[in-house]
C-alpha positions in Angstrom: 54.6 11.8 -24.7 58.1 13.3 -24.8 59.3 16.0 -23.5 58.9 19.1 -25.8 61.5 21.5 -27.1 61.9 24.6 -26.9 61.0 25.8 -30.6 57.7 23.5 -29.5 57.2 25.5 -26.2 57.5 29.1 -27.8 55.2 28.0 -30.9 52.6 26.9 -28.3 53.5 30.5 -26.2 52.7 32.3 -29.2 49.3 30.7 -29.9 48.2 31.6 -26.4 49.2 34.9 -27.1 47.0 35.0 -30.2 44.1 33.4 -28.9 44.4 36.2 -26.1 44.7 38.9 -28.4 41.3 37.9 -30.1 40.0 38.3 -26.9 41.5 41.6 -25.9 40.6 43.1 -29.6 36.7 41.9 -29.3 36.8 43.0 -25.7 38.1 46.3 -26.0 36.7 47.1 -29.0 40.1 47.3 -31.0 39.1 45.7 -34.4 42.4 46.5 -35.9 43.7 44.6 -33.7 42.8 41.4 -35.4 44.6 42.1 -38.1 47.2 40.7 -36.5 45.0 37.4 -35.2 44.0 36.4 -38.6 45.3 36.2 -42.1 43.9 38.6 -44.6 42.3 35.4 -46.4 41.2 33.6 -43.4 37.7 32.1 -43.2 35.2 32.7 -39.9 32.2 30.9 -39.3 30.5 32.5 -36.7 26.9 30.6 -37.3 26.4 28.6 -34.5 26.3 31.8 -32.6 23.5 33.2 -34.6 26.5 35.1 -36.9 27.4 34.8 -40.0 30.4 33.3 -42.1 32.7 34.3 -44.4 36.3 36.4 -45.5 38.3 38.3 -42.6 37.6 41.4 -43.8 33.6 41.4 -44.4 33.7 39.9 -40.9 36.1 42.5 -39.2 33.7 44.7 -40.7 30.6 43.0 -39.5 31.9 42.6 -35.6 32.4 46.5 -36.0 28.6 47.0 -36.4 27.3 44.4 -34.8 29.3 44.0 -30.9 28.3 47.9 -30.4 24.8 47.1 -29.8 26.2 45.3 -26.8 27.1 48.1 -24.1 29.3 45.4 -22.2 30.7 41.7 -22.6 33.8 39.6 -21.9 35.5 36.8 -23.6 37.3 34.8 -21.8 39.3 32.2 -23.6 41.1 28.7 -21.8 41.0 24.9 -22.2 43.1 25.2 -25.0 44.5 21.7 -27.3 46.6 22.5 -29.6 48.2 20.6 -32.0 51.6 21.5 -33.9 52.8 20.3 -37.5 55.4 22.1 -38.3 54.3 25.8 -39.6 51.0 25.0 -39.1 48.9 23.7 -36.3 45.5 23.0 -34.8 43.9 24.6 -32.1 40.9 24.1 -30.0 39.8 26.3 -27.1 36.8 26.8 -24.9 35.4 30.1 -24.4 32.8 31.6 -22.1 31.1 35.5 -23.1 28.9 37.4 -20.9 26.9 39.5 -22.7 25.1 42.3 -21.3 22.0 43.6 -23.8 20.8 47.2 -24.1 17.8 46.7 -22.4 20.5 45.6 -19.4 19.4 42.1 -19.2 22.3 39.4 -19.3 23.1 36.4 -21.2 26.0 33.8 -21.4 27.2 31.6 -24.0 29.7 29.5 -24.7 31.4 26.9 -26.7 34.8 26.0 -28.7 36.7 27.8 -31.1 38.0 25.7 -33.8 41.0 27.1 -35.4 43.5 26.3 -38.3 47.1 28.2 -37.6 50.3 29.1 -39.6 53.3 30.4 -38.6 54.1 33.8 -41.1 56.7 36.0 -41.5 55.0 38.1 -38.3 54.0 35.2 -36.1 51.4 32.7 -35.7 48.0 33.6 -37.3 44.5 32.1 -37.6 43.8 30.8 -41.1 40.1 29.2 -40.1 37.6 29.6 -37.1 35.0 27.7 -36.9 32.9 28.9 -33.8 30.8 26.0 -32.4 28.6 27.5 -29.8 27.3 24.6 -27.2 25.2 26.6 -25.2 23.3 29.5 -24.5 21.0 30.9 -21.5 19.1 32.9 -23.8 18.0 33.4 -27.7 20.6 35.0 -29.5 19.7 38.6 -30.8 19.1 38.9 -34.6 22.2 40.1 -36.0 22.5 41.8 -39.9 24.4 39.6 -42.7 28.0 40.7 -43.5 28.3 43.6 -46.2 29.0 42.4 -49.5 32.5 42.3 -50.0 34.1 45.2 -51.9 
């Protein structure tokens, strides 16, 4: 393996800042914030987790409703492999969430995000998550199905 260059290096910079900012807009509750993690066509697949799957905005609209039932979690985001090709690439991180329940009882979960990049006119953004959820400490609450897209 070579040494890589410096276009390589900022690319891979820039997809650890977006994988962060995913993080930071779940976290703090700043859903517009993803507009600038994923493309307006991108595809999520959050069923593993107990979610559901489908466009960017029926799911931005869906994590609106559905992470307020949660008075308190974290997602924290590392282990990342990511895989450049040009103006796209591949990405694969582990993530860990505590989750902290109305009632006040706690759960963890945890898995990989499987993501397909491209570089745009504003930067890197996510084209295709697939969430793959390897473990949990409890069952997953029930969550509602996206709204219908509009």
């Amino acid at each position: 393996m070579g040494r890589p260059t410096l276009e390589e290096l900022q690319d891979r910079f820039e997809i650890d800042e977006l994988l962060t900012r995913y993080a930071q807009a779940i976290d703090d509750k700043t859903f517009d914030l993803l507009d600038t993690v994923f493309t307006a066509d991108a595809h999520i697949d959050y069923i593993s987790a107990g979610g559901v799957a489908g466009s960017y905005p029926e799911i931005k609209a869906w994590l609106s409703e559905i992470l307020p039932m949660f008075p308190a979690y974290q997602h924290l985001v590392g282990n990342r492999r990511v895989t450049l090709d040009g103006d796209t690439a591949t990405s694969i991180a582990a993530f860990h969430n505590p989750m902290v329940m109305a009632d006040g009882t706690m759960f963890f979960c945890g898995g990989e995000y499987h993501d397909k990049l491209v570089r745009t006119a504003d930067g890197w953004r996510i084209t295709e998550r697939i969430e793959k959820t390897a473990y949990s400490t409890a069952p997953l609450p029930a969550t509602q199905p996206a709204p219908p897209a509009s």
